[in-house]
C-alpha positions as CSV (number, residue, x, y, z in Angstrom):
1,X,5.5,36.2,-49.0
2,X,4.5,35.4,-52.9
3,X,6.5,36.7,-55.2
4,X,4.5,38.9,-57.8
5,X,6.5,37.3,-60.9
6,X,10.0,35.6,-61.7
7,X,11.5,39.1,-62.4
8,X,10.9,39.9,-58.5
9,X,12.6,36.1,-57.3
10,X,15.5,36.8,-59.7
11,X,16.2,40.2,-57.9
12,X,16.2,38.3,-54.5
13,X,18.1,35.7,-55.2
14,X,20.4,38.3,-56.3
15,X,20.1,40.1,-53.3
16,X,21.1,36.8,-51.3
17,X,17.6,36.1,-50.6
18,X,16.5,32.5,-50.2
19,X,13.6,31.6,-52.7
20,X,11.5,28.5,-52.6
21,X,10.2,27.5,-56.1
22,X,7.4,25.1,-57.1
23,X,8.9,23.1,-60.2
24,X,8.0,19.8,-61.7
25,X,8.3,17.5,-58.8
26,X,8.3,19.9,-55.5
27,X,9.9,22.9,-54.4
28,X,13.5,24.0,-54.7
29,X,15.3,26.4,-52.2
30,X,17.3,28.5,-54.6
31,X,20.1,30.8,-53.2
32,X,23.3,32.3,-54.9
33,X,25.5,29.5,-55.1
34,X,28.6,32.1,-55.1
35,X,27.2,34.5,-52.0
36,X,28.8,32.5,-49.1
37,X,26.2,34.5,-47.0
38,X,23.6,33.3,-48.4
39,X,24.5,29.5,-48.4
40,X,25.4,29.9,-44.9
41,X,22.2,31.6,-44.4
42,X,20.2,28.4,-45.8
43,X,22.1,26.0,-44.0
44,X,21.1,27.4,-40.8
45,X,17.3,27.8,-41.6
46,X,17.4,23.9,-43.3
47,X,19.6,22.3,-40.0
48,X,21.8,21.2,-42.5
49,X,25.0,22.1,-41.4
50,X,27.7,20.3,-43.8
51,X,25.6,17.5,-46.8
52,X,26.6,19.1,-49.8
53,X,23.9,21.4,-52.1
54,X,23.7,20.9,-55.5
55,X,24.1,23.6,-57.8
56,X,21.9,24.1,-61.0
57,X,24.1,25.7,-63.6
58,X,22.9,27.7,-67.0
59,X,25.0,25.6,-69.4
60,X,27.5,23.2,-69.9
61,X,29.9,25.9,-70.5
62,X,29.4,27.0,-66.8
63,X,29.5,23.9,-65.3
64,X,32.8,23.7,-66.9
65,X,34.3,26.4,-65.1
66,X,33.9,24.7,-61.9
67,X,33.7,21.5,-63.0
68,X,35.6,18.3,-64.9
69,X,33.7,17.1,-67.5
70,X,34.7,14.0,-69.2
71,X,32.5,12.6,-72.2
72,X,30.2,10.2,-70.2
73,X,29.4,13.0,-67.3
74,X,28.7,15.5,-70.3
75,X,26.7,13.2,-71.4
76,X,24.8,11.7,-68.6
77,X,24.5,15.7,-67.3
78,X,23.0,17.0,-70.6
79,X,20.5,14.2,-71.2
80,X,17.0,14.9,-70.9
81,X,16.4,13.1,-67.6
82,X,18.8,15.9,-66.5
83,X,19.8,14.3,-63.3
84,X,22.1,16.0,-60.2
85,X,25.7,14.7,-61.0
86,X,28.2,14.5,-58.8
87,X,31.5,15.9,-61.0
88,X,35.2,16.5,-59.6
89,X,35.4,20.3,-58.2
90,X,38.1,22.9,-59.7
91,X,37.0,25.8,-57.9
92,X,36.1,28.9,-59.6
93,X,33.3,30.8,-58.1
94,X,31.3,28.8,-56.2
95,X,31.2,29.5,-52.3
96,X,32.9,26.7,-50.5
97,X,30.2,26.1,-47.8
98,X,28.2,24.7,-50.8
99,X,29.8,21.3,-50.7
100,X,32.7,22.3,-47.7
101,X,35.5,19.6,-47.4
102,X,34.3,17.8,-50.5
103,X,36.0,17.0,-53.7
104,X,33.1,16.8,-55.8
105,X,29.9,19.0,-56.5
106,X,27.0,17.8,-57.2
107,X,25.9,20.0,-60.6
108,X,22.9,19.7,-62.3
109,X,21.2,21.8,-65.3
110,X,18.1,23.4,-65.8
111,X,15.0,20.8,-66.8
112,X,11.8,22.6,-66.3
113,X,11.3,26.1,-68.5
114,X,10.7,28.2,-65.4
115,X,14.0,27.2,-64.3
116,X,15.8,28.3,-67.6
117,X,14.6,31.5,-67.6
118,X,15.1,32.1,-64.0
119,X,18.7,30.9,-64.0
120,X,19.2,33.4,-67.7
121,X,18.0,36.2,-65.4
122,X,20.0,35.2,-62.5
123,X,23.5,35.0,-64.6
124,X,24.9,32.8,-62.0
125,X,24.6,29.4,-61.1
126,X,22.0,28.8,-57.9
127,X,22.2,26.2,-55.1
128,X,18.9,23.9,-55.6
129,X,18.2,21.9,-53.1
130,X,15.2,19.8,-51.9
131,X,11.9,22.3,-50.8
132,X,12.1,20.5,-47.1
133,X,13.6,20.7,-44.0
134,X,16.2,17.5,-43.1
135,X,14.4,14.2,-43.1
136,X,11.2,15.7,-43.6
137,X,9.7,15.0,-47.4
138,X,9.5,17.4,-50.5
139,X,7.1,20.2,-50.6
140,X,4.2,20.0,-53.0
141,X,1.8,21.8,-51.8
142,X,1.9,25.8,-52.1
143,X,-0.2,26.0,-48.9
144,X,2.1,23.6,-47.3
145,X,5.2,25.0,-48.3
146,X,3.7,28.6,-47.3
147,X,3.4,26.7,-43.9
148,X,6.3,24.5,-44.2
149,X,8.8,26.4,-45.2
150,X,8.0,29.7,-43.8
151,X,11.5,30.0,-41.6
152,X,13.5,28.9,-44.6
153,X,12.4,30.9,-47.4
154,X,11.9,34.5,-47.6
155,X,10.0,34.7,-50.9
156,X,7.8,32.0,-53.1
157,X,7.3,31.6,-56.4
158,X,4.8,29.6,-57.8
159,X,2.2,28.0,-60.4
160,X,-0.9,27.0,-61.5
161,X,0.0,23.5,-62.0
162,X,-0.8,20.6,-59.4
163,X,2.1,18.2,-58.1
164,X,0.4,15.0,-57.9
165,X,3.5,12.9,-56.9
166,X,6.5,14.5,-55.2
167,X,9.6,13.5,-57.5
168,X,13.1,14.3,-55.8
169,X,15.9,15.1,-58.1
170,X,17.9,12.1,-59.5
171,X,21.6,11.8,-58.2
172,X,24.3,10.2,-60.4
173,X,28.1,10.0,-60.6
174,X,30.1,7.9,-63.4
175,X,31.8,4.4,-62.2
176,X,34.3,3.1,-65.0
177,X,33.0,5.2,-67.7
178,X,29.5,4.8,-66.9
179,X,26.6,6.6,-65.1
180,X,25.6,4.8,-62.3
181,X,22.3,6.4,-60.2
182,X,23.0,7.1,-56.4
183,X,19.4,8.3,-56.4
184,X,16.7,7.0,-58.6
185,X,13.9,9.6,-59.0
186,X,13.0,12.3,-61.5
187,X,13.9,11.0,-65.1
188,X,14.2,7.3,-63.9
189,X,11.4,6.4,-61.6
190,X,8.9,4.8,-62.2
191,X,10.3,3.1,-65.4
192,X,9.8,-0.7,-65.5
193,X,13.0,-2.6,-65.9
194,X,12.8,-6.0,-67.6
195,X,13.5,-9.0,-65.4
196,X,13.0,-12.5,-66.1
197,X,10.6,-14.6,-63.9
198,X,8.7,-12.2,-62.5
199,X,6.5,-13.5,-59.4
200,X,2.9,-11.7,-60.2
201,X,1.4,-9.6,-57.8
202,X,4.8,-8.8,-56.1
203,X,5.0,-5.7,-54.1
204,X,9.0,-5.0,-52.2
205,X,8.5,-2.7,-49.5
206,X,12.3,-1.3,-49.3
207,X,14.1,-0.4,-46.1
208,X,14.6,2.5,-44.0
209,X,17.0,4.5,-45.6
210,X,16.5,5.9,-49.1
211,X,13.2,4.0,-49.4
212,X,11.8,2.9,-51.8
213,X,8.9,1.2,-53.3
214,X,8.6,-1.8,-56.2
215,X,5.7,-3.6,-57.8
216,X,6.3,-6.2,-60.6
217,X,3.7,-5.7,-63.7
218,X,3.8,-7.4,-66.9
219,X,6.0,-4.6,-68.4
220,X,8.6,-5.9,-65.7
221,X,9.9,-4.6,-62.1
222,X,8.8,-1.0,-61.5
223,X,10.9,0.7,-58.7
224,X,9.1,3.7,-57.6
225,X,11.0,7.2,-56.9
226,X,13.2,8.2,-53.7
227,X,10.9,8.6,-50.7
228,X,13.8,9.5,-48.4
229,X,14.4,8.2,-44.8
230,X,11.5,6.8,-42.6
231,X,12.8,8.8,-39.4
232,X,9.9,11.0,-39.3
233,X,6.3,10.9,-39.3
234,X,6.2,13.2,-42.2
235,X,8.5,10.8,-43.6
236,X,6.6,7.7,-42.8
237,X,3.4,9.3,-44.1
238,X,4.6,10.4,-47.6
239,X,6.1,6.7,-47.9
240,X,2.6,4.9,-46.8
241,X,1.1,7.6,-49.5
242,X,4.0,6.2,-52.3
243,X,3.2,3.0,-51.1
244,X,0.0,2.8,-52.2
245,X,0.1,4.7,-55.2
246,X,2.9,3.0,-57.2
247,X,0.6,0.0,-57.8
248,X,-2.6,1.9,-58.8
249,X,-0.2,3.8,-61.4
250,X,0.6,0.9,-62.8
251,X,-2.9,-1.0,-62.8
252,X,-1.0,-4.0,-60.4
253,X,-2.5,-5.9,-57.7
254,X,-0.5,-6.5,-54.7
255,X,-0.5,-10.4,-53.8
256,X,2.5,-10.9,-51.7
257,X,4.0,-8.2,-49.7
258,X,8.0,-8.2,-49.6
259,X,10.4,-6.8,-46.3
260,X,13.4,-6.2,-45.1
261,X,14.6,-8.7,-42.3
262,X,14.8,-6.6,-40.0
263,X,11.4,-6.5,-37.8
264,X,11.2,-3.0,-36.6
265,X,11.6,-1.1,-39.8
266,X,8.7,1.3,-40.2
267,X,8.7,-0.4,-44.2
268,X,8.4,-4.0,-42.4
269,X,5.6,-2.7,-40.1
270,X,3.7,-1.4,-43.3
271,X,3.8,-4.8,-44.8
272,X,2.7,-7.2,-42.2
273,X,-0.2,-4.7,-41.1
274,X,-0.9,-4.9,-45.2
275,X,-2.9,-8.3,-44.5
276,X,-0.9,-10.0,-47.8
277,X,1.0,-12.7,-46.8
278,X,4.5,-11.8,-46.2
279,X,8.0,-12.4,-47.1
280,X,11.3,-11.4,-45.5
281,X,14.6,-11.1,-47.7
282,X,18.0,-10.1,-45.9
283,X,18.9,-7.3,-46.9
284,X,22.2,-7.9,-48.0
285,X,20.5,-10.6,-50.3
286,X,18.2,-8.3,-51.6
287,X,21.4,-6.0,-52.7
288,X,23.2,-8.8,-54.4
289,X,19.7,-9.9,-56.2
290,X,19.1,-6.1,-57.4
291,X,22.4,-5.8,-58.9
292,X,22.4,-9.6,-60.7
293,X,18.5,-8.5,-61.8
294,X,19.7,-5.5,-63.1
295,X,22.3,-7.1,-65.5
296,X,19.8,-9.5,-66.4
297,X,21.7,-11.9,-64.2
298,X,20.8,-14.7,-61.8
299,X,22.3,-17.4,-59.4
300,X,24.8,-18.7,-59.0
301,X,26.9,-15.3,-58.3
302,X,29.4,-14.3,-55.5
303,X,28.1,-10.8,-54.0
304,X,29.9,-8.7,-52.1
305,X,27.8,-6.6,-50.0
306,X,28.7,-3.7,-48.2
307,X,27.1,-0.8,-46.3
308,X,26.6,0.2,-43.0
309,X,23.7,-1.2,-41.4
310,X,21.6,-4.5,-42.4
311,X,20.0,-6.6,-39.8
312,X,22.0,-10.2,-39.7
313,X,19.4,-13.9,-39.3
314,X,21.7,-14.2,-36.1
315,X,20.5,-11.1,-35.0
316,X,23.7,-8.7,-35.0
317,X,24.2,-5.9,-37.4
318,X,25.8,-7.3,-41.1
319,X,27.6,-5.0,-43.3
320,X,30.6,-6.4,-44.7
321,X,29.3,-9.9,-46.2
322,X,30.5,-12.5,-49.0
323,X,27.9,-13.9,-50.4
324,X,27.1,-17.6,-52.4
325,X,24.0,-17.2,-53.9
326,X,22.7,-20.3,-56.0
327,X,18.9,-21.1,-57.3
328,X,18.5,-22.7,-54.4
329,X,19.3,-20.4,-51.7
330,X,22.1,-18.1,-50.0
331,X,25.0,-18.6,-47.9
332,X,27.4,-16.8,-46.2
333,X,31.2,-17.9,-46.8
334,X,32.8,-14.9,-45.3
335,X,32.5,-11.5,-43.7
336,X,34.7,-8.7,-42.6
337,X,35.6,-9.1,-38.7
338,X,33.1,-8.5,-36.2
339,X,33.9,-5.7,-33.5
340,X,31.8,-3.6,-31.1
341,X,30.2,-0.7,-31.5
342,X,29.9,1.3,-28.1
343,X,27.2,3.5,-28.0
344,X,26.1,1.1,-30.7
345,X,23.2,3.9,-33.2
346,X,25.4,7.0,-31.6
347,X,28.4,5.3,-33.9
348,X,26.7,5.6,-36.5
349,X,27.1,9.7,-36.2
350,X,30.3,9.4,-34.4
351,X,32.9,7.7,-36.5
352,X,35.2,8.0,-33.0
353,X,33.3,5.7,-31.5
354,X,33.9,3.1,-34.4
355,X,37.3,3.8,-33.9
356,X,37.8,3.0,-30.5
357,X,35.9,-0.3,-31.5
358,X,38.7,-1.1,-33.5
359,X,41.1,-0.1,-31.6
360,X,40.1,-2.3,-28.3
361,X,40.4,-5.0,-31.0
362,X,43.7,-4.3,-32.0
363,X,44.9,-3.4,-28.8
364,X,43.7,-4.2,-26.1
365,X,42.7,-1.6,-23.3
366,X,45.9,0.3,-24.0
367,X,44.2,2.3,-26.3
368,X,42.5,4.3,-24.1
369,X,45.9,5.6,-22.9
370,X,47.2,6.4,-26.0
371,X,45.8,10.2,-26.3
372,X,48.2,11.0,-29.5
373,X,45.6,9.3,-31.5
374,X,43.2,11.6,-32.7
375,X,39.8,9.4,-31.8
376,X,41.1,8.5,-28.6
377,X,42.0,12.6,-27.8
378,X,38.3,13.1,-29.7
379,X,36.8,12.3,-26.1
380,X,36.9,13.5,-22.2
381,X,38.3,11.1,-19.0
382,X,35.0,10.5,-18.3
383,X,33.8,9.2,-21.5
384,X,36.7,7.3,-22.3
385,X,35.7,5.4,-18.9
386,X,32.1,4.9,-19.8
387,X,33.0,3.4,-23.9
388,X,35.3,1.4,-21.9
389,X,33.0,0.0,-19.5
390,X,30.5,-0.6,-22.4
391,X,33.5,-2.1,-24.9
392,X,34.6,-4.7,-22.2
393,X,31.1,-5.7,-20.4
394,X,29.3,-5.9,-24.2
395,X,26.4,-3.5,-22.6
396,X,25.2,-0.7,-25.4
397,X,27.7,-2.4,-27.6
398,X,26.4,-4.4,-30.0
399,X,28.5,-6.7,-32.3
400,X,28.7,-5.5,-36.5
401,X,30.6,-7.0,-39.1
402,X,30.2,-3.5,-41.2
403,X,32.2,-2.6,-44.2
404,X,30.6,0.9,-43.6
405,X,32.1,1.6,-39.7
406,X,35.1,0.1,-40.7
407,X,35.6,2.5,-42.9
408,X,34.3,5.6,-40.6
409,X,36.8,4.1,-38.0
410,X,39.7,4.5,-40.2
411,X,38.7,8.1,-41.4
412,X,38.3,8.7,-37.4
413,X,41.6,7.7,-37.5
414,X,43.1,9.7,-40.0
415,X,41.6,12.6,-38.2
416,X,39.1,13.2,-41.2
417,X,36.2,13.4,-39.5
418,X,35.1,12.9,-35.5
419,X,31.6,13.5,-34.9
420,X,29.7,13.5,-38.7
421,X,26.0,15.5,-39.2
422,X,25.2,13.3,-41.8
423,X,25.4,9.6,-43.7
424,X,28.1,8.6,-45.1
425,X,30.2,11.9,-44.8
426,X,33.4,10.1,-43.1
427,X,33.8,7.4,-45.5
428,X,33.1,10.0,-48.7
429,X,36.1,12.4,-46.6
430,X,38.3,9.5,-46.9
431,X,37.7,8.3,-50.5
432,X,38.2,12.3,-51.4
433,X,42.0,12.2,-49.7
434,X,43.0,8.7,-51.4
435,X,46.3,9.8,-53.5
436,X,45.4,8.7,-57.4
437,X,47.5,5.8,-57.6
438,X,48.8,2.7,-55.8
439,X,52.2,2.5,-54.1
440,X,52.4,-1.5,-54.2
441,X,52.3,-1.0,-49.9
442,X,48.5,-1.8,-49.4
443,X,48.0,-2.7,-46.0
444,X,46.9,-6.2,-45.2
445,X,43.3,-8.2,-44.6
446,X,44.3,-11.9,-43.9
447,X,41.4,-14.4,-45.2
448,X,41.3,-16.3,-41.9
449,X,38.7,-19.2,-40.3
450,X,35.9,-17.4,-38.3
451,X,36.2,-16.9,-34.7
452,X,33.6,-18.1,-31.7
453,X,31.7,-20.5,-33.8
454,X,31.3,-18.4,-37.1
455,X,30.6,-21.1,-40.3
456,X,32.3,-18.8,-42.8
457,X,35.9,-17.2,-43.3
458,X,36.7,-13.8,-41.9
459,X,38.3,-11.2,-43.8
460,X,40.8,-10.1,-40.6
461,X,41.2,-5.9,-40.4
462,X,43.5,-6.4,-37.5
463,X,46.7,-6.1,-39.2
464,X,45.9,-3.5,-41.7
465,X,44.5,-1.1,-38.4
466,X,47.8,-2.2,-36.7
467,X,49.9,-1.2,-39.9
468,X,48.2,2.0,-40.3
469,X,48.4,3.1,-36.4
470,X,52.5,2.7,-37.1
471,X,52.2,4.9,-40.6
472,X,50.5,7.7,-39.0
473,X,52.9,7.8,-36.2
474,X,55.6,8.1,-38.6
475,X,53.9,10.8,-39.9
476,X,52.6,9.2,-43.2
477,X,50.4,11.2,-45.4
478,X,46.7,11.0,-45.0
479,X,46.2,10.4,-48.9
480,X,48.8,7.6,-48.9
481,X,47.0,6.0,-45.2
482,X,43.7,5.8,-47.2
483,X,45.4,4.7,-50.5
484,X,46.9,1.7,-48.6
485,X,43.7,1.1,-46.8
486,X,41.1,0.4,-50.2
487,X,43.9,-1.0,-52.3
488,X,44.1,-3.7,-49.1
489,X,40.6,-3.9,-49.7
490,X,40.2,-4.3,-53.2
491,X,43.4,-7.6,-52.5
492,X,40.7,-8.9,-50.5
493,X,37.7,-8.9,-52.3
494,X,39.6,-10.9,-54.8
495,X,41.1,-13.1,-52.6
496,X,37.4,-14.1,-51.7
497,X,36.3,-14.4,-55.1
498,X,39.2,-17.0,-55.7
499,X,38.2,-18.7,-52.6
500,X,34.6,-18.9,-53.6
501,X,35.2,-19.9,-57.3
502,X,32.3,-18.1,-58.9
503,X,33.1,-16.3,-62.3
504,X,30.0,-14.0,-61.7
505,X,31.3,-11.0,-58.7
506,X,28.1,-8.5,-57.7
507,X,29.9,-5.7,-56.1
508,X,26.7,-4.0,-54.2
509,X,25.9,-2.1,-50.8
510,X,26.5,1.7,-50.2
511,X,30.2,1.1,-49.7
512,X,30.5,0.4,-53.6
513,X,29.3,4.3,-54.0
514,X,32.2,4.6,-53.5
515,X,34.0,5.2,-56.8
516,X,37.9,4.7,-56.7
517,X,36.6,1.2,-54.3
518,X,34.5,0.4,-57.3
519,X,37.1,1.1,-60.3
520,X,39.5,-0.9,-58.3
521,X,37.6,-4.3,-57.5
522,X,36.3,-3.9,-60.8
523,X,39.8,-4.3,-62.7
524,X,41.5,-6.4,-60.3
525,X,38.2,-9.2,-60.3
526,X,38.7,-8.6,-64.6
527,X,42.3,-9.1,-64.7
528,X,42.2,-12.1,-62.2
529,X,39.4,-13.8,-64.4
530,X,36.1,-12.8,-63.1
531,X,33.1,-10.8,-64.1
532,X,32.4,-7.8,-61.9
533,X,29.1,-6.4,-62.0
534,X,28.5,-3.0,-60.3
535,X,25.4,-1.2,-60.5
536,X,24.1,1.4,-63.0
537,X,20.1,1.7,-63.4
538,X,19.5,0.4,-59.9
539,X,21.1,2.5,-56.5
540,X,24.0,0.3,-55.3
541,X,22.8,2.2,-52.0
542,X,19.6,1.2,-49.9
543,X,17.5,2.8,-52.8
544,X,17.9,-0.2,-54.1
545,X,16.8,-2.7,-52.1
546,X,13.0,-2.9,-52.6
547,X,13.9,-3.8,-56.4
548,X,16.0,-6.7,-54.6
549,X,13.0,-7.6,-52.8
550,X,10.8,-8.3,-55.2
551,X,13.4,-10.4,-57.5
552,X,14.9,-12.4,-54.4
553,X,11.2,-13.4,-53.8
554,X,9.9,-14.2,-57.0
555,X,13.5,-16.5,-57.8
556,X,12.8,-18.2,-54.5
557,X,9.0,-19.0,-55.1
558,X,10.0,-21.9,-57.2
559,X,12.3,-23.0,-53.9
560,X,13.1,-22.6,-50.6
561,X,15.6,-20.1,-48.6
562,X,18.9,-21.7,-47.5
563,X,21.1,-19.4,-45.2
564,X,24.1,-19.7,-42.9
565,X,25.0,-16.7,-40.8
């Protein structure tokens, strides 16, 4: 029911009750952030069973209990857009089904005055996450969220004031000594950013995951806020609503309506039923556009894009790509090796699965033998015999050259993380082992000629899987496996960049979230003679991409699109 006053939510919340606030942008589920209980409690009710909460602190003198705090995460945590940011945790009292098996917590302080004088009442920090239930949208509404949220929370507090557009929270971390947003929203969005050559009338429809929305205006490229993932209706009806909205705000009218390559995306659907002509950028090349634009950059630029999932012009799944873009066009000069993904979208929640896709690569069908390795042992006879089947005839196995399952396989691997409940959680698990520095033993990623036709150079995993198989059966340490595995990485990714020539290096993709990835390519590219860009206003992740959109189309109106795949 409704809570009579903030006096009565502050008791329950001490209590261990979970209570859904209306605040700025939508509701929050508090809960005592130190009452394992109660977080266990909430994780039930919200079916989310391991992502991480964020925790809204009193002070920066709390957060520093729990938390390190160097200058630019005091900083960028204290400012007033008073964004989520993700810090290195120390402990101290927070319950450790808040972020479990993470090395970072996402912390954030109060930004609303409601929530300072809740979290003074409370005396202890709160979890705060999003008023919703997974991949459904914010709350705004009390009546909805009475409806909504009715098996989450047992008490509501709310106000007087409408929500007239959901705003989630903004996510940050700091990359090099500088913020960089994971999650543009509340603070950030909808700020225009200034980019040069503009097309008018421009309006990027984003992706699928993390969408956004962008609309160029004459105060420049407007990327809307975090919509969330377009997996259900709910979803897909709070990002048609966005869609609209964004350029009424800003007093622009659409002319041209910007995609995503891929043809079944409920964003591309949107904008070919939007009866604007239509234009469809990569997505990779939308990533390496949004981080040039970003730095007030243009062609000609090597990008490096990785993630997990983009849809290729040869029609197989792209995700670990090298690529030349000039004034004139794009083209691919190299890409991680292709392997299969049996099951092909059930890999994308069972990092096994990419595992055994490697390993059938590296060798052979011996692998399904070898039941000492931990992806292998991950599965019954019977299912090993089906992934098989599927891994030798090509059937439910479709072909990715992924930066993103490559690294899921190895964390599979490393016995990390089997079977994951949401994005990115393997890969972030194996970043969080990593021991701090190089040991000069990075495993190796051959630049080799492409295989079965391919027009571009191939960035060969085969040897580095083959190295790592042999350190883990001589019982090498997990943090030194995945040490080995990004420093091999990083002597890639500038192997490339020498190959390709290009002073200018746009390191972009989800992949580049990840931090000690990012810090490394970024000195190595500087100390061999190049200009790393990474991103900082702009999400290096698939938030990103609409703001891609709408620059890779306005550059290419004055030309044509050249590709190779």
């Amino acid at each position: 029911g409704l809570a009579a006053d903030a006096a009565g939510a502050v008791a329950a919340i001490r209590d261990g009750a979970i209570v859904a606030v209306k605040g700025i942008g939508g509701f929050h589920l508090l809960a005592d952030a130190c009452n394992e209980a109660a977080v266990a409690r909430l994780r039930d009710r919200k079916g989310r069973p391991e992502k991480p909460f964020a925790v809204m602190f009193q002070d920066r003198d709390e957060v520093a209990r729990c938390c390190r705090l160097g200058p630019a995460a005091e900083r960028l945590l204290s400012g007033p857009e008073r964004p989520i940011v993700l810090l290195p945790w120390e402990g101290g009292a927070i319950a450790p089904s808040v972020a479990p098996g993470n090395a970072r917590l996402g912390a954030l302080l109060p930004y609303s005055p409601l929530h300072h004088l809740l979290l003074e009442d409370i005396g202890r920090p709160v979890v705060a996450t999003s008023g919703n239930l997974s991949d459904e949208p914010i709350v705004t509404d009390e009546g909805v969220a009475l409806h909504r949220l009715a098996g989450v929370a047992d008490l509501f507090l709310v106000h007087d004031r409408p929500i007239v557009r959901p705003v989630d929270d903004t996510v940050a971390q700091v990359v090099g000594g500088e913020a960089q947003l994971l999650r543009r929203a509340r603070g950030y969005a909808p700020a225009p950013i200034a980019v040069a050559g503009l097309a008018d009338g421009v309006l990027a429809h984003g992706a699928h995951l993390k969408a956004t929305v962008a609309v160029a205006t004459p105060a420049g490229l407007v990327l809307g806020q975090h919509l969330g993932d377009l997996e259900s209706e709910a979803a897909r009806e709070a990002y048609a609503t966005g869609l609209a909205d964004l350029p009424r705000l800003h007093g622009a009218t659409p002319r041209i309506a910007v995609r995503d390559l891929h043809p079944d995306y409920a964003s591309s659907h949107l904008a070919e039923a939007s009866g604007r002509p239509v234009v469809a950028v990569q997505h990779h090349v939308a990533h390496v556009a949004a981080c040039l634009a970003e730095h007030g950059l243009g062609p000609p630029a090597l990008g490096i894009a990785w993630d997990g999932t983009g849809y290729g012009p040869d029609g197989t799944i792209w995700g670990g790509e090298f690529l030349h873009v000039t004034e004139a066009g794009w083209r691919r000069i190299a890409r991680l090796r292709p392997f299969r993904l049996p099951g092909g979208e059930a890999a994308v929640r069972e990092p096994r699965r990419a595992a055994l896709g490697l390993l059938q690569e590296v060798m052979g069908d011996a692998c399904f033998e070898r039941r000492d390795l931990v992806p292998v042992a991950a599965f019954g006879a019977g299912e090993l015999k089906v992934l098989r089947t599927m891994l030798a005839r090509g059937v439910n196995a479709p072909v990715t050259s992924s930066a993103g399952r490559l690294f899921d396989g190895v964390a599979a691997l490393c016995g990390l993380c089997q079977v994951g409940s949401y994005e990115g959680q393997a890969a972030a698990g194996l970043e969080a082992v990593a021991t701090a520095r190089p040991d000069g033993e990075a495993y190796p990623f051959p630049l080799r000629a492409g295989e079965d036709g391919a027009t571009c150079l191939e960035v060969d995993w085969r040897p580095a899987i083959a190295a790592m198989i042999g350190d883990i059966e001589a019982g090498a340490a997990v943090g030194v496996i995945s040490a080995r595995f990004h420093d091999g990485l990083v002597r890639a990714i500038v192997e490339v960049a020498r190959h390709a020539g290009q002073h200018v290096v746009a390191l972009t993709g989800g992949c580049f979230q990840n931090v000690r990835l990012t810090e490394a390519a970024s000195q190595a590219l500087e100390r061999a003679g190049f200009r790393p860009l990474c991103h900082r206003r702009v999400p290096p992740n698939d938030g990103g991409i609409a703001f891609g959109q709408a620059v890779w189309a306005s550059w290419m109106a004055r030309t044509g699109e050249a590709s190779c795949a």
